[in-house]
PLY file of the C-alpha trace (Angstrom):
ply
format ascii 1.0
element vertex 352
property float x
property float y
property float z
element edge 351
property int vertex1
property int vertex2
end_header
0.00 0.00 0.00
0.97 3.04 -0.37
1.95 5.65 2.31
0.60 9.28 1.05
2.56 11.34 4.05
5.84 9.69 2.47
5.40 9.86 -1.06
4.52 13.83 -1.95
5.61 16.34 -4.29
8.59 16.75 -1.90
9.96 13.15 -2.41
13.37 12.66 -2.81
12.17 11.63 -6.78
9.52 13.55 -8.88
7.09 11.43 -10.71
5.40 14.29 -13.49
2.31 13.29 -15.09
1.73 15.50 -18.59
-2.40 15.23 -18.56
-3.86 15.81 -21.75
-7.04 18.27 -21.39
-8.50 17.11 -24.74
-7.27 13.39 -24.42
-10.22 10.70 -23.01
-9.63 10.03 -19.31
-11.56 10.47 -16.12
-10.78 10.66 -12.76
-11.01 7.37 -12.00
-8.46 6.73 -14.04
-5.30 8.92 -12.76
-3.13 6.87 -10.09
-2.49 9.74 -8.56
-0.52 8.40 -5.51
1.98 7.46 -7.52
2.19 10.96 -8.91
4.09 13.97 -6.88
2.78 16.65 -10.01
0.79 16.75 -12.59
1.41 18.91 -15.94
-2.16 20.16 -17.28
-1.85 20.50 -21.43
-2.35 23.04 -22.60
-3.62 26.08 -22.99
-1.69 28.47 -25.53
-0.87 32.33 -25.78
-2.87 34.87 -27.46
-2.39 38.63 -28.44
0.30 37.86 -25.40
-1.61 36.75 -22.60
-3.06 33.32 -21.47
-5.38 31.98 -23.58
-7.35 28.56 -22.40
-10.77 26.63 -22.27
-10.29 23.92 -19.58
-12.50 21.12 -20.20
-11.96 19.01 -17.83
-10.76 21.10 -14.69
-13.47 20.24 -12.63
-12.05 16.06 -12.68
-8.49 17.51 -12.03
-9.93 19.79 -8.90
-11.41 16.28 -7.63
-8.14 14.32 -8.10
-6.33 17.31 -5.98
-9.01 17.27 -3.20
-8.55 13.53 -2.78
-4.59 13.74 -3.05
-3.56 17.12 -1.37
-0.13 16.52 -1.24
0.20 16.25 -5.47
1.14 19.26 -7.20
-0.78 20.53 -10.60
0.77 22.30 -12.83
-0.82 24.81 -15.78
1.13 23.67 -19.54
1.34 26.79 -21.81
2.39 25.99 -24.98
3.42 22.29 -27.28
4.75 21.71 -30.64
3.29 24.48 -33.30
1.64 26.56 -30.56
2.71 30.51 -31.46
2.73 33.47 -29.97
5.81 33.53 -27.41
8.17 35.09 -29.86
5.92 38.35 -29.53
5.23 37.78 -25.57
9.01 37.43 -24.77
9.89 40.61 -27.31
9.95 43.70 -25.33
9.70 44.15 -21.48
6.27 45.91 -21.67
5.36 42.60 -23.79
6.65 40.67 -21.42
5.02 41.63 -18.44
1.66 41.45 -19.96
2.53 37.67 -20.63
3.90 36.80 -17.49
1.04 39.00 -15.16
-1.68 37.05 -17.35
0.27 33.52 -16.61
0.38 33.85 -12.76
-3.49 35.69 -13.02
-4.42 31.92 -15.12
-2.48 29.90 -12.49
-4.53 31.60 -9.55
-7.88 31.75 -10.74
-7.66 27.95 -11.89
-6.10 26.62 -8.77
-2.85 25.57 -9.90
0.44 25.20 -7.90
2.99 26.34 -10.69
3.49 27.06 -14.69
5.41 25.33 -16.97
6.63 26.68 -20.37
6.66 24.48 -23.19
8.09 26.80 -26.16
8.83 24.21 -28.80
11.53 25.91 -29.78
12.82 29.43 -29.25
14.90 31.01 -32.40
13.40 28.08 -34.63
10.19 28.16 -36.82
10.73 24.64 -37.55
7.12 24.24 -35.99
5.53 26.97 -38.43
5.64 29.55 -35.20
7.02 33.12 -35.19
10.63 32.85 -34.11
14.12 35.40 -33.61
17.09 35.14 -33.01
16.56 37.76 -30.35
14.23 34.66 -28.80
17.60 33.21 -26.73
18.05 36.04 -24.80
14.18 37.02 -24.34
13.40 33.45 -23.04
15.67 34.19 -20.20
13.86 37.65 -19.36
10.69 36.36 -20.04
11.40 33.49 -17.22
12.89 36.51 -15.00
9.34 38.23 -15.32
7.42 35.13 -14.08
9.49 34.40 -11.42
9.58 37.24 -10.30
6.00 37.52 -9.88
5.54 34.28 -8.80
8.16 35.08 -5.80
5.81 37.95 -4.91
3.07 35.56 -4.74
5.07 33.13 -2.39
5.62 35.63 0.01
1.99 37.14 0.18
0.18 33.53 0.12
3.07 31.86 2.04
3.30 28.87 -0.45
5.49 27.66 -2.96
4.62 28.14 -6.69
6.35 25.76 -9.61
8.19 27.40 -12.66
9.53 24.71 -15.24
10.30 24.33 -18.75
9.61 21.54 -20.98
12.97 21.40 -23.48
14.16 19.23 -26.42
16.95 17.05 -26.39
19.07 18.17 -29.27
22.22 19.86 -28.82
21.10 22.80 -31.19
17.74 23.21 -28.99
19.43 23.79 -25.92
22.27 25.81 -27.17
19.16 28.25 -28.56
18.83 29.40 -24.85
20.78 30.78 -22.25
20.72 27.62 -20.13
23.28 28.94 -17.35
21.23 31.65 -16.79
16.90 30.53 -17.07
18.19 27.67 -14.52
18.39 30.06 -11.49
14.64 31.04 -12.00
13.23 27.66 -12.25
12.40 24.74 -10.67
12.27 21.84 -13.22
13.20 22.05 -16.79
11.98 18.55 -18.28
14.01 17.54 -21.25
11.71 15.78 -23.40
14.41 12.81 -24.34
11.14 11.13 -27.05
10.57 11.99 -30.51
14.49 12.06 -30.75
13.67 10.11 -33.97
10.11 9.99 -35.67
8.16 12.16 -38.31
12.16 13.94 -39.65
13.59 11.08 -40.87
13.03 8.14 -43.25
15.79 5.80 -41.14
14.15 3.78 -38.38
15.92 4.51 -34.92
14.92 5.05 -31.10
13.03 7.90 -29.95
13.52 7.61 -26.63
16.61 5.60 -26.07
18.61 6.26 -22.60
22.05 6.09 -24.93
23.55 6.39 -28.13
23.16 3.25 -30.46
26.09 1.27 -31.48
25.82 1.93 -34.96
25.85 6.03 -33.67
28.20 6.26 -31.06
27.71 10.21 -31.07
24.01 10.41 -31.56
21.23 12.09 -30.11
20.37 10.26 -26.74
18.85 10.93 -23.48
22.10 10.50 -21.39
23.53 13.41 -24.05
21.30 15.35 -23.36
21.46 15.16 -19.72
25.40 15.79 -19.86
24.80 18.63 -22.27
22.16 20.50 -19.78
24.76 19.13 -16.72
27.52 21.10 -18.75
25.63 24.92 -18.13
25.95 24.43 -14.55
22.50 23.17 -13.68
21.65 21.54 -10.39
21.35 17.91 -11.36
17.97 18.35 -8.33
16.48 20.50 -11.29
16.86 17.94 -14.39
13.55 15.79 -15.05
14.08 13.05 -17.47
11.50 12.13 -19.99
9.65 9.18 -21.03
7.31 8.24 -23.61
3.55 6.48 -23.35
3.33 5.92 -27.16
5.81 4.70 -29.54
6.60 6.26 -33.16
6.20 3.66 -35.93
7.84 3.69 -40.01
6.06 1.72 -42.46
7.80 0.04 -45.48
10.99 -0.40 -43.79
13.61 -2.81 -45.50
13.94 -5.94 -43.89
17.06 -7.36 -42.96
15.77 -9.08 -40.21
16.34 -6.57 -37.21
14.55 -3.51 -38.62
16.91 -1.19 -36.72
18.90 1.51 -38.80
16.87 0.87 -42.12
15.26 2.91 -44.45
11.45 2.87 -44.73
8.67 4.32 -46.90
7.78 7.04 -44.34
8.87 8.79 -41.69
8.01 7.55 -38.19
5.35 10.14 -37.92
2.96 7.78 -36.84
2.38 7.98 -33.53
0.74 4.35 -31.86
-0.15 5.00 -28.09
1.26 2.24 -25.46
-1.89 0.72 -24.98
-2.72 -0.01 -28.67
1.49 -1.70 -29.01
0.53 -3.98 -26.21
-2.45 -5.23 -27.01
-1.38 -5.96 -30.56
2.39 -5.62 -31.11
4.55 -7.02 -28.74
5.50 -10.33 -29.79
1.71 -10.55 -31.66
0.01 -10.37 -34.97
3.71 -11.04 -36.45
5.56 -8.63 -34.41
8.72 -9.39 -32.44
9.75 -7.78 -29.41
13.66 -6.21 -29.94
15.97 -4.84 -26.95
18.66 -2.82 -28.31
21.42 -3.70 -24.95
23.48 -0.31 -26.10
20.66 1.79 -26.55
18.61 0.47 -23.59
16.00 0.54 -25.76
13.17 -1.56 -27.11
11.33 -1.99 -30.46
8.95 -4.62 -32.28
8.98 -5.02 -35.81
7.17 -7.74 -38.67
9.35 -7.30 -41.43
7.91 -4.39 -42.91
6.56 -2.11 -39.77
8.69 -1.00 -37.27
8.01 1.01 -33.49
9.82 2.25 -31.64
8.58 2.59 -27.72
8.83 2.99 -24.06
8.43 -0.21 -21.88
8.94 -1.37 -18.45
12.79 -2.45 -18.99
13.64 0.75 -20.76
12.35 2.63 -17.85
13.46 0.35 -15.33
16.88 1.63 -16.66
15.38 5.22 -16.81
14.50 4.97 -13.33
18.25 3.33 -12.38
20.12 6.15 -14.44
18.09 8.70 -12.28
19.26 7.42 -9.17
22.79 6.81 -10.19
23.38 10.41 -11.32
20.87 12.11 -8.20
18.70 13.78 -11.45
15.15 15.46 -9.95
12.59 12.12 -11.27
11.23 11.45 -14.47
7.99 13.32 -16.29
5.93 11.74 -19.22
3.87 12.18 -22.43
1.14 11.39 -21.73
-0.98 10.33 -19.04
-3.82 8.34 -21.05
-1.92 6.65 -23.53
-1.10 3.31 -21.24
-4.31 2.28 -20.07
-2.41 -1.28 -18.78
-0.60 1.08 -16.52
2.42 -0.75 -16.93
4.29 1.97 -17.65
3.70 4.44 -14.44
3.68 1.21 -12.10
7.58 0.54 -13.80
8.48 4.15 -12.96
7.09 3.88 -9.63
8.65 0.70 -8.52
12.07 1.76 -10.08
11.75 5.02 -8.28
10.13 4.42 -4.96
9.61 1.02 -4.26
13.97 0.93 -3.95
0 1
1 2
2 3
3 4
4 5
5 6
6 7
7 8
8 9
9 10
10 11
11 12
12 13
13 14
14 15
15 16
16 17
17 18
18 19
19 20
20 21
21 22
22 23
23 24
24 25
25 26
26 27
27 28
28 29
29 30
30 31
31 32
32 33
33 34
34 35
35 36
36 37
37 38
38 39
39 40
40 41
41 42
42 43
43 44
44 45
45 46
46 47
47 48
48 49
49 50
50 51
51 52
52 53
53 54
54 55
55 56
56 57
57 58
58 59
59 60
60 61
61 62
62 63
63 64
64 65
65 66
66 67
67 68
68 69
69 70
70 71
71 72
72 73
73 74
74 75
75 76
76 77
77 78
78 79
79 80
80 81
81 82
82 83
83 84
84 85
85 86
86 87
87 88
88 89
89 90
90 91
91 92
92 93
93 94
94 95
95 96
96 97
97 98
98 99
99 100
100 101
101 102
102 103
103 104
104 105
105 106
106 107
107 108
108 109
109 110
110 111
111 112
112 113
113 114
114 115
115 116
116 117
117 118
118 119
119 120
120 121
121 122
122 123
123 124
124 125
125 126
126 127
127 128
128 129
129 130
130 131
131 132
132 133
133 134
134 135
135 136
136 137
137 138
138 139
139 140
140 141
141 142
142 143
143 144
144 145
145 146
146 147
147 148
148 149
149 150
150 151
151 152
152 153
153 154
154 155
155 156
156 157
157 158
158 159
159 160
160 161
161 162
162 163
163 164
164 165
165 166
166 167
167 168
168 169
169 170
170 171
171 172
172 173
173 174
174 175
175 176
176 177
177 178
178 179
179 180
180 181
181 182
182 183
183 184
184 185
185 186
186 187
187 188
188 189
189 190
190 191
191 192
192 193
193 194
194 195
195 196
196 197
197 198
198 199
199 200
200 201
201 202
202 203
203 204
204 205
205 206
206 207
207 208
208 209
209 210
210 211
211 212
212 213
213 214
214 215
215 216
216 217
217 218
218 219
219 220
220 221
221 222
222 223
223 224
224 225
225 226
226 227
227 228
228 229
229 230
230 231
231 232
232 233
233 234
234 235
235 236
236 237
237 238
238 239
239 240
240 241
241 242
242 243
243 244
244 245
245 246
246 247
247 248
248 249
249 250
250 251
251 252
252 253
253 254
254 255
255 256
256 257
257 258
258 259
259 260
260 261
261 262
262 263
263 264
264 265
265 266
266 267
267 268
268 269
269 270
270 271
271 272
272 273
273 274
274 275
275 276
276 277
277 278
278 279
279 280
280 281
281 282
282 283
283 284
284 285
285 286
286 287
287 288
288 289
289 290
290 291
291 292
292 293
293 294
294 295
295 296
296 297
297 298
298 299
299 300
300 301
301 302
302 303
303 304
304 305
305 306
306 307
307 308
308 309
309 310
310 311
311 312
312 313
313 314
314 315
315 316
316 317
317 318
318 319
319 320
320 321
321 322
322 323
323 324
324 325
325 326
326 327
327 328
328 329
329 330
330 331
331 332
332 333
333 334
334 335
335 336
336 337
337 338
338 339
339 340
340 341
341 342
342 343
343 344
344 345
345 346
346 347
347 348
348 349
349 350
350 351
């Protein structure tokens, strides 16, 4: 069972929950005792201010009542959501973001914000971006905490600032790393979709480390070095983890899968509940584990995902501990309805 007083939101290990607002869940459904905060997603910005219509706050209100301790958390932002370019621009710009942010977080109940500008000084999304955005991201974090210190002191309670970042060296190099970390909490690298909908070449996108056959490529562990390398407190890293997989069709078959070309890209995303119902070692599909990469895959010969599953974060959990990171955060809540996933992040975490 369970002890509530000893697992919290001030554990020695975070366990983030992103929650989809528009994805189909109730509140049944959250296990949130084994939870310490979760991530609401999203609402966007507008004309530079908070922009939002939460369907479902009224089920994430009754989780909180029944689980005090947890910690939620308002999401502005995801991939192709515009508008911080302009909010972060000037300094009367940016107050009018960051004043409507901690206004949103009040009136909604929530116990922090957390940034998810996917990316600044790239439009690779379609968004608005600058080259101005690196430096701007760090006031625009400045603004917000500053308010949200105000707040502390007046309503004598903590409030949450995070970021949600990629894991490629040219993402986090597009902000001012040794300087946003002093005004926040958590920044959550998002170590998935490392490989998917870009590339034609089937691969991990979410391994912990580099694959053999790419001794130097993008990988969780890198990115956790590259983030360790800008001073941050290693308290403040959140590793992420991934609920769906990313699948290629018409892949070459050699046998393995791994490393081939393929018709598409691995756009396709296939939620962790629909890979273990019918992929894993079914309908012609073979489980892989990629040792180097701690990393798993199935693939038939001609399909190919790539995935999450309770050995890869069994080692997730393991690297955590080993290098005294903050916990682990994932994408997203409702896509393992087996709940295999959180209850292998939970034991690998808690139950020590």
């Amino acid at each position: 069972m369970i002890d509530k007083m000893k697992f919290n939101s001030s554990s020695e290990y975070k366990i983030m929950a992103y929650l989809g607002d528009g994805e189909d869940w109730k509140e049944t459904d959250i296990e949130a005792q084994k939870l310490t905060h979760i991530n609401y997603a999203f609402v966007h910005v507008k004309d530079g201010r908070i922009i939002g219509n939460l369907r479902k706050i009224d089920l994430l209100n009754e989780i909180k009542n029944k689980n005090p301790y947890i910690k939620t958390v308002i999401s502005v932002g995801g991939w192709g959501a515009d508008g911080f370019s302009d909010a972060a621009l000037s300094s009367e710009s940016r107050e009018i973001f960051s004043q409507s942010a901690v206004e949103f977080m009040i009136d909604n109940n929530f116990d922090g914000i957390d940034i998810d500008w996917e990316y600044p000084c790239s439009d690779q999304a379609g968004i608005t971006a600058r080259p101005e955005d690196k430096v701007n991201f760090t006031l625009m974090l400045k603004s917000l905490r500053e308010k949200l210190d105000v707040l502390e002191k007046k309503n004598n309670k903590e409030y949450i600032l995070s970021i949600a970042v990629g894991a490629a060296d040219e993402i986090i190099e597009d902000m001012e790393m040794d300087k946003i970390h002093n005004y926040l909490d958590f920044i959550n690298i998002m170590t998935y979709d490392m490989r998917g909908s870009f590339t034609h070449t089937t691969g991990h996108h979410a391994n912990l480390y580099s694959p053999e056959f790419d001794p130097q490529g993008i990988s969780a562990d890198k990115a956790v070095k590259k983030i360790l390398s800008y001073g941050v407190p290693r308290c403040k890293i959140i590793l992420g983890a991934a609920f769906y997989g990313r699948m290629w069709k018409g892949v070459e078959d050699d046998g393995i899968g791994l490393n081939s070309l393929a018709e598409t890209t691995g756009g396709h995303m296939v939620n962790y509940s629909d890979i273990h119902k019918m992929f894993i070692d079914k309908n012609g599909f073979k489980r892989h584990w990629d040792d180097t990469s701690k990393a798993a895959y199935v693939f038939n010969g001609s399909s190919f995902i790539s995935y999450d599953d309770e050995e890869s974060l069994w080692n997730k959990s393991n690297y955590i501990k080993e290098n005294n990171l903050g916990g682990i955060m994932f994408w997203e809540y409702s896509l393992d309805n087996t709940r295999t996933l959180l209850n292998s992040i939970y034991n690998g975490l808690v139950n020590k």
